[in-house]
C-alpha positions as CSV (number, residue, x, y, z in Angstrom):
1,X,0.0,0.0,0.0
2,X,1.5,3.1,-1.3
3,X,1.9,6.0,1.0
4,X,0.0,8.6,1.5
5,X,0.5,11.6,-0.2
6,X,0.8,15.2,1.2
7,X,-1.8,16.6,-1.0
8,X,-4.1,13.9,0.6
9,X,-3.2,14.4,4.1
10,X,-3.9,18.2,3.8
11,X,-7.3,17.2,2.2
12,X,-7.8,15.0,5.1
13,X,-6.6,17.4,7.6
14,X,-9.1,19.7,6.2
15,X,-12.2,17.9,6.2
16,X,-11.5,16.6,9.6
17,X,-11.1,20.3,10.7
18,X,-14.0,21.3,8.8
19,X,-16.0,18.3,10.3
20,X,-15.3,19.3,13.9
21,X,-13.9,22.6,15.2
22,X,-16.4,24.5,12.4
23,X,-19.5,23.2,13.3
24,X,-18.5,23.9,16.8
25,X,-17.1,27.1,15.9
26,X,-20.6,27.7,14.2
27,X,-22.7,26.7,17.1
28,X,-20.4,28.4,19.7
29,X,-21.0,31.7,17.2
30,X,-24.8,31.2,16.3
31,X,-25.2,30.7,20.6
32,X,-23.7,34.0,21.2
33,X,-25.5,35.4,18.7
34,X,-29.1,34.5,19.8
35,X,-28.4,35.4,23.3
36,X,-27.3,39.3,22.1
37,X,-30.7,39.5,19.7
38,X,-32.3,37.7,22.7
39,X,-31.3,40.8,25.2
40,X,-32.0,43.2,22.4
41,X,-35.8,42.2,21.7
42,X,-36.0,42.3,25.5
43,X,-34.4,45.6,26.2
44,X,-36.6,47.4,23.2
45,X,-39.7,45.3,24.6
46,X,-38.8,46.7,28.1
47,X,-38.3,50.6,27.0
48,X,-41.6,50.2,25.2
49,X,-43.8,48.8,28.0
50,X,-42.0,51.3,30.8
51,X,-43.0,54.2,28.8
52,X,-46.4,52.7,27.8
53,X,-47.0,52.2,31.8
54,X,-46.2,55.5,32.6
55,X,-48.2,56.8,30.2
56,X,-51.2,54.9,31.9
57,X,-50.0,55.7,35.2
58,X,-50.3,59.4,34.4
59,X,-54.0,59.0,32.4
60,X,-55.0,56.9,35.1
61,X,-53.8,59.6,37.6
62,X,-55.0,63.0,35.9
63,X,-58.5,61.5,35.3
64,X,-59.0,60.5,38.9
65,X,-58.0,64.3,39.9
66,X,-60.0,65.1,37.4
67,X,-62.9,62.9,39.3
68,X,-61.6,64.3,43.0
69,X,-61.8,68.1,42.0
70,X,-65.3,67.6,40.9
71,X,-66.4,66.1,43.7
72,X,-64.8,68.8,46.4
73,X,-66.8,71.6,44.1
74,X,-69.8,69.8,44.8
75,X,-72.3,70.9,47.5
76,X,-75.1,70.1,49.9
77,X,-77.7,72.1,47.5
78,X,-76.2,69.8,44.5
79,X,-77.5,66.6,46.3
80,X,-81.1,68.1,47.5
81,X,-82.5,66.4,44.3
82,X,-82.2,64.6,42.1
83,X,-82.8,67.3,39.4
84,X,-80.1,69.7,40.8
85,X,-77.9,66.7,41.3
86,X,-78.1,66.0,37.5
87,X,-77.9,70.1,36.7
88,X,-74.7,69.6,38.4
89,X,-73.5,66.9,36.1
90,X,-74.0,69.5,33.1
91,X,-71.5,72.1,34.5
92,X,-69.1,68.8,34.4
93,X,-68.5,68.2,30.6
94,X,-64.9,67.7,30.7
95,X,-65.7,64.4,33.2
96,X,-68.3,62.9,30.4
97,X,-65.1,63.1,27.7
98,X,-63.1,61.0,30.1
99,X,-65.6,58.8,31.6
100,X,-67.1,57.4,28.1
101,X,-69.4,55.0,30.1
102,X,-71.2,57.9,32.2
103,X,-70.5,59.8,34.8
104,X,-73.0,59.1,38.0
105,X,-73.6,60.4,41.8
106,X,-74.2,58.2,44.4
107,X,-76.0,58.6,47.5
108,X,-73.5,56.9,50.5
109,X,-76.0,54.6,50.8
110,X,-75.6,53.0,47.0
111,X,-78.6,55.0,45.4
112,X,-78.0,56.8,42.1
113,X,-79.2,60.1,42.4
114,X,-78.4,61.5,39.1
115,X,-76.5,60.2,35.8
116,X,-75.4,61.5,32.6
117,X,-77.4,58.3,31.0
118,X,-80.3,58.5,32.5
119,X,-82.1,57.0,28.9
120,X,-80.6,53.6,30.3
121,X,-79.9,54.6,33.9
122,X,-82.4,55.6,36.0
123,X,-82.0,57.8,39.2
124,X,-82.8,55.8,42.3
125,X,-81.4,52.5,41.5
126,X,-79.6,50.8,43.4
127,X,-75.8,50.3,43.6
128,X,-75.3,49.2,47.3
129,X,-73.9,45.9,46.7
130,X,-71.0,47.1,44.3
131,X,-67.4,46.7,45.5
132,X,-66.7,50.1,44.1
133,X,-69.1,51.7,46.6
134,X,-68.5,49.1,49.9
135,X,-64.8,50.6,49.3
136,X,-64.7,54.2,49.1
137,X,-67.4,54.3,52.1
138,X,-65.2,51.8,54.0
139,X,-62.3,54.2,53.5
140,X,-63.6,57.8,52.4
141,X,-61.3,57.7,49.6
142,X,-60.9,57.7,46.2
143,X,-61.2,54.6,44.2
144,X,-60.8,52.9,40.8
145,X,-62.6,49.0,40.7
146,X,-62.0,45.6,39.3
147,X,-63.4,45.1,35.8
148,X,-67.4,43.9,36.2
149,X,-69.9,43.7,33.4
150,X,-72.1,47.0,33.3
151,X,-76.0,46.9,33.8
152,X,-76.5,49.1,30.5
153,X,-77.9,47.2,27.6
154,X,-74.5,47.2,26.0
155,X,-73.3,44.6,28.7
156,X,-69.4,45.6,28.3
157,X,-66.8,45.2,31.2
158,X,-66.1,48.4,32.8
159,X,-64.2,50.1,35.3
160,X,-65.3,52.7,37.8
161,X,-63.3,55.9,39.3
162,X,-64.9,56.9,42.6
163,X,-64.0,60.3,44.7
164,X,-66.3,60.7,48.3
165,X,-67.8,63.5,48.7
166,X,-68.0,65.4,52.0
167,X,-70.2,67.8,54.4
168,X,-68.8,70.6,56.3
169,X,-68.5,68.2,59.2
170,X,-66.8,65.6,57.3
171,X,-69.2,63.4,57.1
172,X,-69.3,61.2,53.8
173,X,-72.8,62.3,52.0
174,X,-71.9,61.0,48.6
175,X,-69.9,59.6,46.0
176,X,-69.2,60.5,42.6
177,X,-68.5,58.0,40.1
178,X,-67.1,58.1,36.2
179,X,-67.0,54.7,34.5
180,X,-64.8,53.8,31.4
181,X,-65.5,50.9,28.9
182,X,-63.1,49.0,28.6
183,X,-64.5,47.8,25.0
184,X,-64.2,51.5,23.5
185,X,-61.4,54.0,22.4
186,X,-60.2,55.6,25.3
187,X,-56.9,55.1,26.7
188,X,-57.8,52.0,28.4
189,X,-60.2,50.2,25.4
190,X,-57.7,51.2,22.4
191,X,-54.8,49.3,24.1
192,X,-56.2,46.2,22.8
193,X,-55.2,47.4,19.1
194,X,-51.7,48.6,20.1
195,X,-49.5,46.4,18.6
196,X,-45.8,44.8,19.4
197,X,-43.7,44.4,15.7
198,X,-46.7,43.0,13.7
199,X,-48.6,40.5,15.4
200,X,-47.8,41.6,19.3
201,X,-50.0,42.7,21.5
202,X,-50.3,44.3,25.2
203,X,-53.0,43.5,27.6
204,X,-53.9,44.3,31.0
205,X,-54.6,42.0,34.1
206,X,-55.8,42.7,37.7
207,X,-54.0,41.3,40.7
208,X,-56.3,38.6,40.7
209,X,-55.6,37.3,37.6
210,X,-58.8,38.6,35.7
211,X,-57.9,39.8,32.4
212,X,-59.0,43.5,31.9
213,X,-57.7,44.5,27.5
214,X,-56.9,41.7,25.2
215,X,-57.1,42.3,21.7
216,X,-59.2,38.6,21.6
217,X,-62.5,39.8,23.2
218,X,-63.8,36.7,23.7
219,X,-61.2,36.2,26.8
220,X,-62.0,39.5,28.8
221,X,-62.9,39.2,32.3
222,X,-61.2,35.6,32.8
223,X,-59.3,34.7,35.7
224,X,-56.3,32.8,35.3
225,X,-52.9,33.0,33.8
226,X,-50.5,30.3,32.4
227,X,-48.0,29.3,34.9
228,X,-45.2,31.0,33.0
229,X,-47.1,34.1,33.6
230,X,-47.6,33.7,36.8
231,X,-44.0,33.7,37.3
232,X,-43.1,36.4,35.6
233,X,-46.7,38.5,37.3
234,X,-45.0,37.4,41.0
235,X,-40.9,38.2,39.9
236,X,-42.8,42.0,38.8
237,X,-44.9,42.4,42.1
238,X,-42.3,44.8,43.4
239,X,-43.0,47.5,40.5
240,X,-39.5,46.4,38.1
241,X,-40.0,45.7,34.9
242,X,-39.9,41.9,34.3
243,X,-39.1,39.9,30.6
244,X,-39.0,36.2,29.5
245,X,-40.4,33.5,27.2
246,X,-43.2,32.0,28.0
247,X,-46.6,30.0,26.7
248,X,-50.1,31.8,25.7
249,X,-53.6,30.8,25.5
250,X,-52.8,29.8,21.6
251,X,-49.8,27.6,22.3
252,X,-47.2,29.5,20.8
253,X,-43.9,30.6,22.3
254,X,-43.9,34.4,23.1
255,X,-41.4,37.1,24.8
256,X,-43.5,38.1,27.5
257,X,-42.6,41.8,29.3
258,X,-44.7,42.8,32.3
259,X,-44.8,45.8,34.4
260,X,-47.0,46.5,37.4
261,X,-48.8,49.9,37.2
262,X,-48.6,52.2,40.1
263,X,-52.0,54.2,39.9
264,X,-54.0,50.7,40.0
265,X,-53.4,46.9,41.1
266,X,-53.0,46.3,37.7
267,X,-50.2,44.6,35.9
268,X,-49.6,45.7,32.0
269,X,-48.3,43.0,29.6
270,X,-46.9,42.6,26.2
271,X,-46.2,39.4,24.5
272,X,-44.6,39.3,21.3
273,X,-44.1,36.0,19.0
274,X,-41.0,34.4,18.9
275,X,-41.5,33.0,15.6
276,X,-41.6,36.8,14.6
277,X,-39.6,38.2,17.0
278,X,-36.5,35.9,16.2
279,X,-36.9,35.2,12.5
280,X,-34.1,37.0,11.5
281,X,-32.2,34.8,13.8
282,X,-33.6,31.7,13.4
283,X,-33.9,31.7,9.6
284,X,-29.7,32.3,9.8
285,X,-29.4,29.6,12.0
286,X,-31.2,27.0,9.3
287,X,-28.9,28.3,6.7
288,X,-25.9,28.1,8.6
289,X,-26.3,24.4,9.6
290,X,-27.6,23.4,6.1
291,X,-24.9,24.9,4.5
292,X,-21.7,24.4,6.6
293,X,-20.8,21.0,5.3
294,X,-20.8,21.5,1.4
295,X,-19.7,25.0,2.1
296,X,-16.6,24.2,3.7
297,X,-14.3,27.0,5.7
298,X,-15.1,29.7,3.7
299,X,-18.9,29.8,4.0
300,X,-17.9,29.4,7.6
301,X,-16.3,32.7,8.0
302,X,-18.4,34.5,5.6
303,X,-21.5,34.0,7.3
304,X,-19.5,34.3,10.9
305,X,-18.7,37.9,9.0
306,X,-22.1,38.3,7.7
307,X,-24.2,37.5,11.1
308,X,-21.9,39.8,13.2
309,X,-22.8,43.0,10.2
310,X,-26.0,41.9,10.2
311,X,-26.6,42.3,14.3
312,X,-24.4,45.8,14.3
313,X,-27.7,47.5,13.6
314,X,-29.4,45.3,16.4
315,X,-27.1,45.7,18.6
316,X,-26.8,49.3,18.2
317,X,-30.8,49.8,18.1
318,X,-30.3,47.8,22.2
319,X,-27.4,50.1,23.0
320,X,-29.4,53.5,22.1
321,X,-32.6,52.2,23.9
322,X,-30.4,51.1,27.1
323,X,-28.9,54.6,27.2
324,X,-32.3,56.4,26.6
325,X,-33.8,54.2,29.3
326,X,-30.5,55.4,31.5
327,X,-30.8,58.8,30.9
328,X,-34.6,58.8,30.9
329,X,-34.5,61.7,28.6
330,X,-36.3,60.5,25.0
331,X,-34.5,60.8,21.5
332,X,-35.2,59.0,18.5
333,X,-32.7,55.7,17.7
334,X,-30.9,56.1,14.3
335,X,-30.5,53.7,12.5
336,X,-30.2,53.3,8.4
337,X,-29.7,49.5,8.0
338,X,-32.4,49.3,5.0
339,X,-34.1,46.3,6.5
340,X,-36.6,45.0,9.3
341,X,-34.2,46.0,12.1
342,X,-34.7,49.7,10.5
343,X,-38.6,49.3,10.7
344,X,-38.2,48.1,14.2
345,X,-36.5,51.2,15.1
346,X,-38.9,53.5,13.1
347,X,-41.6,51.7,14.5
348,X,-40.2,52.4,18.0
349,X,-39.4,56.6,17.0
350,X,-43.3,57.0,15.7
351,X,-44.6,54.8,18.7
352,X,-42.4,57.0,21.1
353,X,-43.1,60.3,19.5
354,X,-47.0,59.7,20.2
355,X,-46.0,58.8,23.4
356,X,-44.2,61.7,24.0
357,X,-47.0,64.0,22.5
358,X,-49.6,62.0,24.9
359,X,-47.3,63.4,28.2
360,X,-47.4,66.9,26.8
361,X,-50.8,66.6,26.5
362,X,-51.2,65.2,29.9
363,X,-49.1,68.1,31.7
364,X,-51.3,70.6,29.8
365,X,-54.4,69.3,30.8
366,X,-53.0,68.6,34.5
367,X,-52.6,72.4,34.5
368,X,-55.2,74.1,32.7
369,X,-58.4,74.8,33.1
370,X,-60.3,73.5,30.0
371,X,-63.0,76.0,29.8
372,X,-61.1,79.6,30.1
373,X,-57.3,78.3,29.4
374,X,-56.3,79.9,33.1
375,X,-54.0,77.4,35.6
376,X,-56.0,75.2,37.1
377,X,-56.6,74.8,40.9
378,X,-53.9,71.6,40.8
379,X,-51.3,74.1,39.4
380,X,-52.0,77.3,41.3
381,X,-51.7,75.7,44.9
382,X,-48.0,74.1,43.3
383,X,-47.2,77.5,42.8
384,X,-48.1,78.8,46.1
385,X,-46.4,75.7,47.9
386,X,-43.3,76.2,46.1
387,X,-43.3,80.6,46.1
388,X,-44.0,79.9,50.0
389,X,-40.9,77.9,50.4
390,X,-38.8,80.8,48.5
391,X,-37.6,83.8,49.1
392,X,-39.5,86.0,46.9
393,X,-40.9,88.2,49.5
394,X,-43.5,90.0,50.2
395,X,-45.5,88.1,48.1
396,X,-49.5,89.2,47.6
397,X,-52.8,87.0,46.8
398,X,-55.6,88.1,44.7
399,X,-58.9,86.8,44.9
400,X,-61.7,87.2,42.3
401,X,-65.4,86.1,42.5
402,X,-67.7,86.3,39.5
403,X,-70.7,88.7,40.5
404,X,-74.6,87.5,39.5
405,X,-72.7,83.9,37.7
406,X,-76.3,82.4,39.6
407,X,-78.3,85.0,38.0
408,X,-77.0,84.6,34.9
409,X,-76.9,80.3,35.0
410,X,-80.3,80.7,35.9
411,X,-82.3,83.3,33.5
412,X,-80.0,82.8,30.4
413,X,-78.6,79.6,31.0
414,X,-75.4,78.0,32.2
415,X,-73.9,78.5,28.1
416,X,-74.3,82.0,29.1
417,X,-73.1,81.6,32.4
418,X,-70.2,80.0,30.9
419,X,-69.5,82.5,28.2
420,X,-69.7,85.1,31.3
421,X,-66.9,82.8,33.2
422,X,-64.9,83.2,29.8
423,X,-65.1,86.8,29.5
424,X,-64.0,87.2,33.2
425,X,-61.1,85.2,32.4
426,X,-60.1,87.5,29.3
427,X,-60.3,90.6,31.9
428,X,-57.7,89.2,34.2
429,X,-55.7,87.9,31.3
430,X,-55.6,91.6,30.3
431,X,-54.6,92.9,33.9
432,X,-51.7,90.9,34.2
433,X,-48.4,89.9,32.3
434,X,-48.2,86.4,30.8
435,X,-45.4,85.2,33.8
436,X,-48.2,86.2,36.6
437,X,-50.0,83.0,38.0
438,X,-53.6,83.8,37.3
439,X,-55.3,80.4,37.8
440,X,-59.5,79.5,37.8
441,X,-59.1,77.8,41.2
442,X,-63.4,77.1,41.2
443,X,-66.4,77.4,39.0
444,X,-66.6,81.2,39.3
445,X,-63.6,82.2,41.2
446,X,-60.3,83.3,40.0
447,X,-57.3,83.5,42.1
448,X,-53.8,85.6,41.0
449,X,-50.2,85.3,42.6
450,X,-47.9,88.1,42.8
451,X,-44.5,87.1,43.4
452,X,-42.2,90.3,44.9
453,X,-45.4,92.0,45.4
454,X,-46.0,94.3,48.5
455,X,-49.9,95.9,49.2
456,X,-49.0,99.0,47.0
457,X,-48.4,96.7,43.9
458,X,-51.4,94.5,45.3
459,X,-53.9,97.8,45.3
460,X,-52.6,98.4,42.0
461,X,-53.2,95.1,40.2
462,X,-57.0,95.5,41.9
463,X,-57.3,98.9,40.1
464,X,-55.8,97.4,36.7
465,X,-58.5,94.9,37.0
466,X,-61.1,97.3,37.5
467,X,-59.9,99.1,34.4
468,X,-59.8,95.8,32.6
469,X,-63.5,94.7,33.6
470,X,-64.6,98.5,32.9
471,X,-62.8,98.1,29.0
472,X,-65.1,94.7,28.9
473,X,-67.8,96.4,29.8
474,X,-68.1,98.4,26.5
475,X,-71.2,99.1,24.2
476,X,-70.8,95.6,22.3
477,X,-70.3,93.9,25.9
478,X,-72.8,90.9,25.8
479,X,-72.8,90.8,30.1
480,X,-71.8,93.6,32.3
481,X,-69.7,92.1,34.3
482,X,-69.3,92.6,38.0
483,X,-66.5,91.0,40.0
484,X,-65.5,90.7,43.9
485,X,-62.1,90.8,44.4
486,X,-59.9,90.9,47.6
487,X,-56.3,91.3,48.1
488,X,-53.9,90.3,50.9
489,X,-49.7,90.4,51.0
490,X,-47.4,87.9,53.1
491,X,-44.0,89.5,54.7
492,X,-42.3,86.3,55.3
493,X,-42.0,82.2,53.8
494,X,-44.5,79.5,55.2
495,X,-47.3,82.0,55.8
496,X,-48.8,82.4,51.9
497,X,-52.0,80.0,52.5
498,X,-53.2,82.2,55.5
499,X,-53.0,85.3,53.3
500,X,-54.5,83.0,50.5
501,X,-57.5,82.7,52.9
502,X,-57.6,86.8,54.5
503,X,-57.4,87.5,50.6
504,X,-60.7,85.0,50.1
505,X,-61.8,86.4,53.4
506,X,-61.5,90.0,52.2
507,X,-62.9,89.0,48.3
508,X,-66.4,88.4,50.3
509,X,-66.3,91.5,52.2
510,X,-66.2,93.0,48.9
511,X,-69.0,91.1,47.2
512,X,-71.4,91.3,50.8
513,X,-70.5,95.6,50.9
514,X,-71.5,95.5,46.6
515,X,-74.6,93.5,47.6
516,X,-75.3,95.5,50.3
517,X,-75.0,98.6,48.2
518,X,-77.0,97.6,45.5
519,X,-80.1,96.8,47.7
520,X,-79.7,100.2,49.3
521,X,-79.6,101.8,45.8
């Protein structure tokens, strides 16, 4: 037998090196691989579901204040009747484009005494044995339920906000209530068509494992959770965000993310495919091992080569969502790869954007009032909390009370009265600079911070607003309008709510002296 020759023993050499250290080599590459894309779907799926659960957070949050200011402006006249409980309801109409499913006052002994649907919902009915109501009267505080199937015809699952309402002697007289459902398009309804890559989806449970949103309808409102789920719900109890793979109800494998709200007992979910949510990865894998055989070496290296250019953008797309989740500053991720990780990223800038647009939304409406564009009550006493920790002193307080608003609500109708809140509004806007806090702090009265502001500047802002409601008051004027007002300054820090108060004090003075003068005239 002839020896064998050098050209065969490098041939040899070469297929045994091809036959083991590159299919290990291949594996060991294709492992490391996976894991990286693995963190990176997880890292981008985390971002999106933080920012998505804040942005609930702070929905969930302003419409409940929304729900609690109402309810401190409402008074023992409101709840003689029915019929002035439901005239109350009309001077609400911000609430009813919040609360799609109705807003409603409760008696505190669970009878409705007025609703903005009372076609389907009629005034006494009964409400006593709902959870919603046991709770806030057990407590006295503001509430948001578990899901439970209305009693309107249209039989969805809802939610209700609750806020108590209070006598002077703090005794709990009433409740009122605005209900969302969860099968329309507000913020709570739509999340069931948000989407995660193509064929994602988020979802919303309760702490007891009742499913609140799913985008398959038929599942709302039942309790339980696969047992991968259940992990993940318990590992997320403390508020972190929490990723892995688990099971759902269809039997596919999925990238589960969850994130425990902290405005409800609610836990937000998003499960994403793996079949989709790998396929880049996967469908490399299937080449690689078909091909690493007959392909020898060189395919080897080139598609080592390839796989590591074709994760760069990947990679870089988790780097840039890491550092805006450190910073916690949002920026758009740039990336210009030409393929799906590209629409990944600009599906993430456009779903971020909104999300971004949504919070400035949010801040505006937590800080202006929607009717005459003033601050907000909310926003004013911010202002006085943090001028009264400064050292901007003296500092005065203006209070303004719109004269005859009854009158007006009552003979031309609460349109008018509301036009006349509007034009009172334009008068102090007029008096003051654009940087002066003047804020609508209750249905007719108007309150003004003066930051560096002795009682000369005070009297003086008091006569610019006389001048301003006088240049209202012209020929064209469709009201003549009257307005109380009261002044009072603070000399040193911590004492700006007591002058807040002397101010309101002296504002009635003011309107009981014009009253008093008109009846003598």
């Amino acid at each position: 037998m002839g020896r064998m020759s050098l050209k065969t023993k490098i041939t040899a050499f070469v297929m045994l090196i091809m036959s083991t250290c590159i299919p290990l080599a291949a594996h060991l590459t294709l492992s490391f691989l996976e894991n990286e894309f693995a963190r990176g779907v997880e890292a981008q799926q985390a971002t999106l579901v933080t920012r998505l659960a804040k942005d609930l957070d702070d929905k969930l949050v302003v419409s409940h204040d929304a729900l609690a200011s109402a309810a401190r402006s409402c008074t023992a006249g409101h709840l003689a009747s029915s019929r002035r409980a439901r005239e109350f309801l009309d001077t609400l109409p911000a609430l009813g484009s919040i609360f799609d499913n109705g807003v409603f006052l409760f008696t505190a002994d669970g009878k409705l005494l007025a609703s903005t649907i009372e076609e389907v919902i009629r005034p006494d009915m009964d409400f006593s044995d709902r959870e919603y109501l046991r709770a806030t009267v057990a407590t006295g505080r503001p509430y948001i339920s578990s899901p439970y199937i209305s009693r309107q015809p249209h039989r969805h699952p809802v939610i209700m906000f609750t806020a108590p309402i209070f006598s002077l002697d703090g005794r709990l007289v009433a409740l009122l209530g605005g209900s969302m459902d969860l099968m329309k398009e507000n913020f709570l309804g739509s999340l069931s068509d948000a989407k995660v890559g193509r064929t994602g989806y988020f979802y919303l449970f309760t702490a007891d494992e009742t499913i609140m949103t799913n985008p398959h309808r038929g599942t709302m409102l039942n309790r339980g959770l696969p047992p991968g789920l259940q992990s993940l719900y318990v590992r997320g109890a403390d508020g972190g965000v929490v990723c892995g793979e688990t099971i759902n109800a269809k039997g596919e494998r999925v990238v589960t993310t969850v994130k425990r709200l902290g405005a409800a007992p609610w836990m937000l979910a998003a499960d994403y495919p793996v079949a989709e949510a790998y396929a880049p990865m996967l469908a490399t894998e299937r080449s690689v091992r078909t091909w690493i055989i007959p392909a020898g070496l060189l395919i080897a290296i080139v598609v080592w080569l390839f796989m590591r250019h074709l994760m760069m953008p990947m990679l870089f797309l988790a780097e840039q969502i890491r550092g805006i989740e450190e910073s916690g500053t949002y920026r758009n991720v740039l990336i210009h790869s030409g393929d799906e990780i590209q629409a990944v990223a600009d599906a993430f800038n456009s779903l971020m954007n909104r999300l971004h647009e949504h919070e400035e939304k949010l801040v505006l409406l937590s800080t202006r009032d929607s009717m005459t564009g003033l601050y907000n009550r909310r926003f004013f006493e911010a202002e006085m909390d943090r001028i009264d920790r400064g050292r901007h002193f003296p500092a005065s307080v203006i209070m303004v009370d719109v004269d005859r608003l009854k009158w007006v609500n009552d003979t031309l109708g609460h349109a008018a009265g509301d036009r006349l809140i509007i034009v009172a509004a334009r008068a102090l806007q007029e008096a003051f600079r654009a940087e002066d806090v003047v804020a609508r702090v209750g249905g007719d009265e108007f309150a003004v911070i003066l930051e560096s502001a002795d009682e000369a500047a005070a009297a003086e802002a008091l006569e610019r607003i006389r001048r301003s409601v006088a240049a209202c008051n012209g020929e064209t004027a469709e009201f003549r309008l009257s307005l109380s007002l009261g002044a009072a300054t603070a000399s040193t820090p911590s004492t700006l709510r007591d002058t807040w108060r002397l101010a309101d004090r002296r504002m009635y003075e003011d309107k009981s002296l014009r009253k008093a003068g008109l009846e003598a005239g």
